[in-house]
C-alpha positions in Angstrom: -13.3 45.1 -36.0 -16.0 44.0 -33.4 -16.7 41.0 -35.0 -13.0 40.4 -35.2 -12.5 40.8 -31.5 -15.6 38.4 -31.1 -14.3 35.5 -33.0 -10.8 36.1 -31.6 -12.6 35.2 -28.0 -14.4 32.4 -29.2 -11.4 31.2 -30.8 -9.6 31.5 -26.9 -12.0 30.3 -25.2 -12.7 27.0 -27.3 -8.6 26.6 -27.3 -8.9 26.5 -23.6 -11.4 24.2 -23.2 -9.8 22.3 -25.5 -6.7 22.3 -23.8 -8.5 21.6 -19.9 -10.3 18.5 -21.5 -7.0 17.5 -22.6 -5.5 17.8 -19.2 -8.4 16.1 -17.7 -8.3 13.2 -19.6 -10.1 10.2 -17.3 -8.7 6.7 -17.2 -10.2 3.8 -15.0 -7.7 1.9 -13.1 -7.4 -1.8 -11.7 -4.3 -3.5 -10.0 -4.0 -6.8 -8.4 -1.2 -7.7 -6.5 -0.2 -11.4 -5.4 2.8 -12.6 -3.2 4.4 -15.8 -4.3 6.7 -18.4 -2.5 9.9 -18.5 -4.3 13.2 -20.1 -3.4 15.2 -16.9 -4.9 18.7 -16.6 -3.4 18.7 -12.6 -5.0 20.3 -9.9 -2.5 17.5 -7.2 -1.5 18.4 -4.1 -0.4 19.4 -3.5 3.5 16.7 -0.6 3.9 13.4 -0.3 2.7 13.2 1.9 -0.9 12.1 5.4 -0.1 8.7 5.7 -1.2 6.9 9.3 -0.2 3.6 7.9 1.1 3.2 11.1 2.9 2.3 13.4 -0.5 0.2 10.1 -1.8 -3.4 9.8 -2.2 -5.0 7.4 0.1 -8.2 5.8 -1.2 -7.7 2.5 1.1 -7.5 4.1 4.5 -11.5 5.2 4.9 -12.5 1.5 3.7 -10.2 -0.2 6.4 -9.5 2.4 9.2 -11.4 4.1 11.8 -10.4 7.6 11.6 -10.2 10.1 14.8 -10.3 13.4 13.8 -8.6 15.8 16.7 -9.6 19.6 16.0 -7.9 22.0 18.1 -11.1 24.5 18.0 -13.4 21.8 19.5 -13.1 20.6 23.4 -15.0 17.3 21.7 -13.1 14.4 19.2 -14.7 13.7 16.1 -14.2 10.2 15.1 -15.1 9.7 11.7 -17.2 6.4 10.6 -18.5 5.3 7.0 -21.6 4.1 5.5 -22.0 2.1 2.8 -21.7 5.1 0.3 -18.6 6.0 1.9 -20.3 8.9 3.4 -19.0 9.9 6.6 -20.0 10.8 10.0 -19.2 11.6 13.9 -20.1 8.4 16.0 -20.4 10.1 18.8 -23.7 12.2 17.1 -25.0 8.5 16.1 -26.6 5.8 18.7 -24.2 3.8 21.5 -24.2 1.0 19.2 -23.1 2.4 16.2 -20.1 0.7 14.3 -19.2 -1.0 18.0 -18.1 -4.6 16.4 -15.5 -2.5 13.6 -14.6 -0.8 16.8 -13.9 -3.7 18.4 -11.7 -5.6 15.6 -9.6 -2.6 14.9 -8.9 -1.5 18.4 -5.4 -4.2 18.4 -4.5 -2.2 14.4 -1.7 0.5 14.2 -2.6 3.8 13.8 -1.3 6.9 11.1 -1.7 10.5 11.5 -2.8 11.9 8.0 -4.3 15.7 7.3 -7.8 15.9 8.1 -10.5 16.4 5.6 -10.7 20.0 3.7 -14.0 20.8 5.6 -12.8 20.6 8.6 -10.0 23.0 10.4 -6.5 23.8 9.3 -5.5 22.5 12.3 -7.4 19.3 12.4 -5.3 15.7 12.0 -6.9 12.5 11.3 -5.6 9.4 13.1 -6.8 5.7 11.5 -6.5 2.9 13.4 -6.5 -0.5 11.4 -6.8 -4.2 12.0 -3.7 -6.3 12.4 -4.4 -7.4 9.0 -6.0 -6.0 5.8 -8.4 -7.7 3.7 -7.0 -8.6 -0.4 -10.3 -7.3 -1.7 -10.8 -2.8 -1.3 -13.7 -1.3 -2.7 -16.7 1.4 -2.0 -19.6 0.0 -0.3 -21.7 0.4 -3.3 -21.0 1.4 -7.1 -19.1 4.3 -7.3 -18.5 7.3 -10.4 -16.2 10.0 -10.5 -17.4 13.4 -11.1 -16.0 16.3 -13.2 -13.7 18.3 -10.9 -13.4 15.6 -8.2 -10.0 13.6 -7.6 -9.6 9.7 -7.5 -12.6 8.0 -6.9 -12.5 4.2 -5.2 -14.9 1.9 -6.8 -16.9 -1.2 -5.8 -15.4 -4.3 -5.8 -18.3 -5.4 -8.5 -16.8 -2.7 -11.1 -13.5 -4.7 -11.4 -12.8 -7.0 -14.4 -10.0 -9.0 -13.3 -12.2 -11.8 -11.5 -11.2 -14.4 -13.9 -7.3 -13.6 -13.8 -7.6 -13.4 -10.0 -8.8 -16.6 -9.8 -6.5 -18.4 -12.4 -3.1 -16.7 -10.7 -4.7 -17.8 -7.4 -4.8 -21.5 -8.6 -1.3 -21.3 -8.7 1.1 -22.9 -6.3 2.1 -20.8 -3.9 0.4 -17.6 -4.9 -1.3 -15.8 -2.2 -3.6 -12.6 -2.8 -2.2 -9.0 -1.4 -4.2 -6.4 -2.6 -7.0 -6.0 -5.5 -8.9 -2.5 -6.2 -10.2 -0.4 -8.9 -10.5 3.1 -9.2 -11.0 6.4 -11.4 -8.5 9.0 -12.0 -7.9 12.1 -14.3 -4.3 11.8 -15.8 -1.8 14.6 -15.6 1.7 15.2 -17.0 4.4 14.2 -15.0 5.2 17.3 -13.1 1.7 17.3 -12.1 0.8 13.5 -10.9 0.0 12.8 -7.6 0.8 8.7 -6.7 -1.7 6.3 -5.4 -1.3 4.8 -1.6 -1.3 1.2 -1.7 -0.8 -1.2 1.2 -2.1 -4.4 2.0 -1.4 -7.6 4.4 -0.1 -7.8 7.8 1.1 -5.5 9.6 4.2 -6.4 11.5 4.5 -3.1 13.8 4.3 -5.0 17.1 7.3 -6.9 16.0 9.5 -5.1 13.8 10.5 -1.8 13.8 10.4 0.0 9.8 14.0 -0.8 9.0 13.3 -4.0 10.0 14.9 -4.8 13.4 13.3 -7.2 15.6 11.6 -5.0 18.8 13.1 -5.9 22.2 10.4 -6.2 24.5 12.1 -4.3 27.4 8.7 -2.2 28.9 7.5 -5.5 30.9 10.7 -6.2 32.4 11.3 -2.7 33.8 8.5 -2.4 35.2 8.5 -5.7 36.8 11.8 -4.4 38.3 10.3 -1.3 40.0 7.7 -1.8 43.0 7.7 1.4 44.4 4.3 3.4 44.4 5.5 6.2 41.7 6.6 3.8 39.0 3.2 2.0 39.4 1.6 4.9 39.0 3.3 6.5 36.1 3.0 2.7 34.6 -0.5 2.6 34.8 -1.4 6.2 34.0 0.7 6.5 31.1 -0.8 4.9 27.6 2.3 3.6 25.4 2.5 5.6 21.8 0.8 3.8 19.3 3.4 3.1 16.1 2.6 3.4 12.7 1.8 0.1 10.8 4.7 -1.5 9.0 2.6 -3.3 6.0 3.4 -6.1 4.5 2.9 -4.1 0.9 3.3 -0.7 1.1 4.6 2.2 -1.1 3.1 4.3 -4.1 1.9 3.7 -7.9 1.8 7.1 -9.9 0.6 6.6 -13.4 1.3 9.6 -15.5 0.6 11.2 -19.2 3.0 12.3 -21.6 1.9 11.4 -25.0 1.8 8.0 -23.6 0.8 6.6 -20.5 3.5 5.8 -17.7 3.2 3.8 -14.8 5.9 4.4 -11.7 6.0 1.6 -9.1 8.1 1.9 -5.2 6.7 -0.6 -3.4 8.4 -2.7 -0.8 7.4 -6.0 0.0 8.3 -7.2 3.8 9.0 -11.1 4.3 10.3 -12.1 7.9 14.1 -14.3 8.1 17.1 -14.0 9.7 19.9 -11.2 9.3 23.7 -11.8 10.8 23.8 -8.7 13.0 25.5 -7.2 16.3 24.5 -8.8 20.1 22.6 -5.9 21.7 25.1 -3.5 23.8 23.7 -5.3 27.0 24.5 -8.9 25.9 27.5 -7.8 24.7 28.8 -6.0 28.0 27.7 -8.9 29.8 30.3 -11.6 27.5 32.7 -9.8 26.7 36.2 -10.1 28.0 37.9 -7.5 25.8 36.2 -3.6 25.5 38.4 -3.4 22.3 37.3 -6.2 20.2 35.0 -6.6 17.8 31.4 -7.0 18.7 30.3 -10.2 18.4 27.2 -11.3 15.7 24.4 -13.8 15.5 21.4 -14.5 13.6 18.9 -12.5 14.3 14.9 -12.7 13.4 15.0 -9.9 11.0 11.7 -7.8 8.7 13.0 -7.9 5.2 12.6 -5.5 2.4 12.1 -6.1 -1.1 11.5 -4.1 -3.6 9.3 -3.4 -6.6 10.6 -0.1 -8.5 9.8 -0.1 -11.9 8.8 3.1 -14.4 7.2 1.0 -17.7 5.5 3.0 -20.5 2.2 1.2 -21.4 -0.7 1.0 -23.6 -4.5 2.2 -22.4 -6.9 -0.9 -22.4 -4.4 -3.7 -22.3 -3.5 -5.8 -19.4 0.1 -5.6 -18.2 2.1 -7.9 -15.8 4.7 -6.5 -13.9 6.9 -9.3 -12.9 9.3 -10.1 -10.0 10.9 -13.1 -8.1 8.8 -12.4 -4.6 5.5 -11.1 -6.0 3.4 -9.8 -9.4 1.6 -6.9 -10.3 -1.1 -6.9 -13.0 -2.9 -3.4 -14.3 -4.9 -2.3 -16.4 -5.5 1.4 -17.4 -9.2 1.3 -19.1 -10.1 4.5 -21.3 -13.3 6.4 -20.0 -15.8 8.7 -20.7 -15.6 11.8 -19.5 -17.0 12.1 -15.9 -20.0 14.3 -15.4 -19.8 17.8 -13.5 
């Protein structure tokens, strides 16, 4: 009966194993994305596709950014700087001249308020503050490995094989590079994925606002109009809100695993031109001789949106090409060993 009961366990327990291994199947990704010039006359959406960066993983952020961690148990900021193991640090515990020239470029970028790392308080947010535009090429500072247990792991440029596609897509007439990274990942089942963050190229925040109306520059003028001492003040003393970056590539890739691997794409891709749209309400006071008629429209510099939504089953170790009128996507889903603990 004992010996029963013994094997019965070791039976269970080898099942489960089994089974986790199974669910922690690891793949090793790489995606390169290009932009191409096309004289397409296809309709895009009016609004950007909805894309739920805010639940995605963010492997490109610590390469790019300068994160500011604000805990509300500390009187002083942390702000979070990387080495070239991606190992990171408070500058302000580091020498005056620490990381002052990434400083420097990325002090004109946008910034994004994302949860704070899991050592750190429940209540701490991190803030990254990028350049005004983001390098085609993300990877670690040095080779990279996942380990057993860990999540997503961002690997060194060097650990990509797509150098010889790269550069034969690049040779191509009006191709232009947007984003190119590898990466390892264990695969879940759909219910259970967690998408990628990917974004790449300019960002057009001090320009456009997300849905891609032109911003009118109305904060000079006003206070240009006021001279007396407590405007001046409150214009000088008050810092202006720093918006959140409107990329030129941005939305999610969540690659999932249900007997077969799946790959789930909402990207948008932002292009400037020209919209027909409504005079601003003070324009249009200002010419109009009727309050009842229609308001009148014009062309108007306008942040366009289009998109890349695609959900494609695919096949481990071979190279796939998502196509599209305004841009390309090529990926490859590499089988691995398993990581170790």
């Amino acid at each position: 009966m004992l010996r029963q009961l013994a094997v019965s366990i070791a039976t269970l327990i080898a099942f489960s194993h089994s089974s986790l291994a199974r669910a922690e199947a690891w793949f090793e990704v790489e995606v390169y994305i290009f932009e191409r010039q096309s004289q397409s006359t296809e309709q895009w959406p009016m609004a950007p596709i909805e894309t739920k960066t805010n639940r995605a993983i963010d492997l490109i952020s610590p390469v790019v950014g300068q994160a500011v961690v604000s805990m509300s148990n500390e009187s002083a900021p942390c702000t979070l700087v990387y080495d070239a193991d991606a190992n990171s640090h408070c500058a302000e515990s580091t020498s005056t001249g620490t990381n002052t020239d990434a400083t420097t470029e990325m002090s004109n970028g946008g910034a994004l308020a994302i949860p704070g790392p899991s050592t750190a308080s429940s209540n701490a947010v991190t803030s990254y503050r990028y350049p005004s535009v983001i390098p085609s090429e993300i990877g670690s500072g040095s080779q990279a490995y996942a380990s057993q247990g860990s999540g997503p792991v961002l690997l060194a440029s060097s650990q990509g094989q797509f150098a010889s596609i790269i550069s034969s897509l690049s040779r191509e007439r009006g191709n232009r590079s947007l984003l190119h990274m590898t990466w390892q990942q264990p695969m879940m089942g759909k219910s259970g994925s967690v998408p990628i963050r990917l974004f790449a190229g300019k960002d057009y925040s001090a320009s456009y606002h997300f849905d891609g109306r032109q911003i009118v520059q109305q904060a000079m003028a006003s206070a240009m109009q006021s001279t007396n001492g407590t405007t001046g003040m409150m214009a000088e003393t008050s810092a202006p809100l720093q918006p959140s970056p409107v990329w030129q590539l941005d939305g999610t890739l969540n690659i999932y695993l249900s007997h077969y691997l799946y790959i789930e794409t909402a990207l948008n891709l932002r292009k400037e031109g020209r919209k027909l749209m409504p005079v601003a309400a003070d324009e249009a006071s200002m010419n109009a001789t009727n309050t009842a008629a229609t308001p009148a429209k014009v062309m108007t510099p306008y942040l366009m949106s289009i998109p890349l939504e695609q959900n494609r089953r695919v096949k481990s170790d071979e190279i796939h090409y998502l196509d599209h009128p305004e841009m390309g996507m090529v990926i490859q889903i590499r089988k691995m060993a398993q990581p170790n603990a």
